[in-house]
N, C-alpha and C positions, 0 to 999 in steps of 0.2 A: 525811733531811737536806734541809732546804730553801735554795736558792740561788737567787741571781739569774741567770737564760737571758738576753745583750742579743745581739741579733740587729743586725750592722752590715754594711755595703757600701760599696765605694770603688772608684770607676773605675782609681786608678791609686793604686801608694802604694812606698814602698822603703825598705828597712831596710839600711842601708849596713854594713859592715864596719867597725869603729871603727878600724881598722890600717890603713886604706889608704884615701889621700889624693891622691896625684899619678898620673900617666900613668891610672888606669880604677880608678871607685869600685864594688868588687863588692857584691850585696847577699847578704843572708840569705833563705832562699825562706818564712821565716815571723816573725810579730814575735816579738823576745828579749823576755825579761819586763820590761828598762826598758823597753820602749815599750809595755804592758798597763801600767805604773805612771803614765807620763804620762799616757795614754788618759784613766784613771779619775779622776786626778788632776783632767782637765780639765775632766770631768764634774762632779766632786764642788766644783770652786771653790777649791783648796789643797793642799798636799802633803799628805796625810795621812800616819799610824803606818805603814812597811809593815808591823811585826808585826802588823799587825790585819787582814788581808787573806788571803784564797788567793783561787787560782785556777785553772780548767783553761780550757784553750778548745781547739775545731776551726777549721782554715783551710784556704781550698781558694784560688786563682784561675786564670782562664781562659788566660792565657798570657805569657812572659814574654821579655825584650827591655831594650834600651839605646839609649839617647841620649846625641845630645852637648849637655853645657850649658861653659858658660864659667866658669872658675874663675881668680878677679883674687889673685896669686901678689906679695904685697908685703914688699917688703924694704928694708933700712934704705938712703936718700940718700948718696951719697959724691959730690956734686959742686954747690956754689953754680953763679947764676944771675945774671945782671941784665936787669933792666926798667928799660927806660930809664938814668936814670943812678946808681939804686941796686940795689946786690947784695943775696940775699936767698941763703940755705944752704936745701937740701932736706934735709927728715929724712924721708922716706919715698920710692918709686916702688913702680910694679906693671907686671905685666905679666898683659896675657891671656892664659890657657892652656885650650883646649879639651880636654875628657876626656870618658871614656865614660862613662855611669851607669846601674846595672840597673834597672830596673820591671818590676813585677809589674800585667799587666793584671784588669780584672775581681775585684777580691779580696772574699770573704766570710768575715765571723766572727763563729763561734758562742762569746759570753764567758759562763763559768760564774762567778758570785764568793761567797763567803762573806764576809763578813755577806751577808744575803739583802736588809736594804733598801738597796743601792747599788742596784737598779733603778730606786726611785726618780731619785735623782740622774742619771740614763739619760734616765728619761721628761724632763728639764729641764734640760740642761747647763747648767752656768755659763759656759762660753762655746766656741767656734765647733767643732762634731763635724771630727778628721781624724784618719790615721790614719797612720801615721809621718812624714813631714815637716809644717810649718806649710802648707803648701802641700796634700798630700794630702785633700783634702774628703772626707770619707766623711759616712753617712748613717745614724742609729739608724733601725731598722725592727720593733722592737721588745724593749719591756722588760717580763719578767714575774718571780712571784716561781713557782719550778716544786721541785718534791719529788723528791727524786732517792730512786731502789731500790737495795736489795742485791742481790745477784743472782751467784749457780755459775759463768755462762757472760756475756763481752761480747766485743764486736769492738774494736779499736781501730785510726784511722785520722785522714790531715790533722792531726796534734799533734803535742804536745809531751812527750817520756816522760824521766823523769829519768834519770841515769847511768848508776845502780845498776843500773838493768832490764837494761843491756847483755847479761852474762853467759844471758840469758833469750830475747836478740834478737839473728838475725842480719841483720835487716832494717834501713834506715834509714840515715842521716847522722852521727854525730858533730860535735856544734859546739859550741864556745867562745863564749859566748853575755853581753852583758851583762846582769847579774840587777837588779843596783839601782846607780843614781845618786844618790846622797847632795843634797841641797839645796846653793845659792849660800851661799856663796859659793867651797866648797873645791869640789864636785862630785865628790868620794871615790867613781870606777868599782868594781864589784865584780863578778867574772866565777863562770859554773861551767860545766860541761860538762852538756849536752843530747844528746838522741836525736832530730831530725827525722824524723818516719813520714808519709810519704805513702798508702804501701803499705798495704791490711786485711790486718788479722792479726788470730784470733782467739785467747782466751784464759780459762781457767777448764775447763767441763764442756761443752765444744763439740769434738763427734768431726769435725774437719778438719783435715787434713796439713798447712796454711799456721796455725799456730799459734805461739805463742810456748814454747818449749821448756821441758821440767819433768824435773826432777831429784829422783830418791828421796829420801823424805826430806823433800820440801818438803811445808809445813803444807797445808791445801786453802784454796783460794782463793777471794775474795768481792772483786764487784765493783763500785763503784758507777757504776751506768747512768743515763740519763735515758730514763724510759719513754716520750717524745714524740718519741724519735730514729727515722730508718727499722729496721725491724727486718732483721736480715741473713739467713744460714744459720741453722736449728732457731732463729728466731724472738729469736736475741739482740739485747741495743740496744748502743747507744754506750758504752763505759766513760771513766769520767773519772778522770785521774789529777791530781792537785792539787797546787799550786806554791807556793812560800812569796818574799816577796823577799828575807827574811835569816832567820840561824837554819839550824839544819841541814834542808837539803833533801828529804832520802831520807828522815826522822821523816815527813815531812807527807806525802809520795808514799807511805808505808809500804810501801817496799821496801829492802834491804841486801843 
């Protein structure tokens, strides 16, 4: 299977909780796939089909933290004015409210995509590389077209695993995650539930106790890897598990 590997980096970047607005804006410790949809989008110059798209990716960063920014909290005028000797009605005031916001320092991502030529549009964005807020500048450090193996035995770590694998994993996060944002002008949210894995965990025909659990009965297992990942224990690579933005999710992850 050939896909596109974009190798990116960003000093600083935050993926906010879409439910929480006032008193401290917590974040996500990895991007939701809306924000892999804008990413590409940015790249590529357009919203594009998301049916025509997967993707897996790895995330790692070096540490993580809050600050305070100012958030201008405006609400509707209930009291006229005058200047000088005419009256003027306010429809609007604000107030500043300072609040907390998470960052993630140092962040790295490895983006896997099908179609295989969105690298190109990598090598040449259409306009300016960041990586969750307009503000986060991040940096392509490279984009190739790479061949991915089948493979018995992989590791999986730093990603993203869909639902379904639950029952399979007792490692990991649970998160409510946005999947796709529809275009302007309705901007129609669509959410699903995610596995955040920080943790390795091996999976397939690799003899280690920190595995991912298997149950009689189940089919045998093929994985696909990328052969230019580190190799872990008895020499397995990276497994990638791949993402749809609509459509049923667990078809394309091929897991239920």
């Amino acid at each position: 299977m050939r896909v596109a590997k974009v190798q990116i980096e960003a000093p600083i970047t935050s993926f906010r909780y879409p439910h929480f607005l006032i008193g401290r804006q917590a974040g996500f410790d990895m991007p939701p796939p809306s924000t892999i949809y804008g990413h590409i989008a940015s790249a590529v110059g357009e919203w594009f089909d998301p049916a025509t798209v997967k993707f897996a990716y790895q995330f790692s960063f070096q540490a993580k933290g809050s600050d305070l920014e100012h958030q201008h909290v405006i609400t509707r005028g209930g009291q006229s004015f005058k200047w000088g000797t005419k009256k003027y009605p306010v429809s609007t005031q604000a107030v500043v409210q300072p609040h907390l916001r998470d960052f993630l320092f140092g962040c790295r991502l490895t983006l896997y995509l099908d179609p295989p030529d969105l690298a190109e549009a990598f090598r040449h964005p259409a306009f300016c590389v960041n990586l969750g807020r307009s503000q986060d500048l991040a940096s392509v450090i490279s984009a190739e077209v790479v061949e991915l193996e089948r493979a018995k035995g992989a590791y999986l770590e730093q990603t993203l695993l869909p639902f379904s694998m639950r029952p399979l994993l007792g490692r990991g996060v649970t998160v409510l995650m946005p999947r796709y944002i529809e275009p302007p002008p309705d901007r129609e949210p669509h959410f699903s539930r995610y596995i955040v894995l920080f943790e390795l965990v091996y999976a397939g025909e690799v003899s280690h106790t920190n595995r991912l659990l298997h149950y009689e009965g189940r089919s045998a297992e093929e994985w696909l890897v990328d052969p230019s990942s580190p190799p872990k224990h008895e020499g397995v690579r990276r497994g990638l598990i791949f993402h749809s933005f609509v459509g049923d999710e667990d078809s394309v992850a091929g897991f239920r």
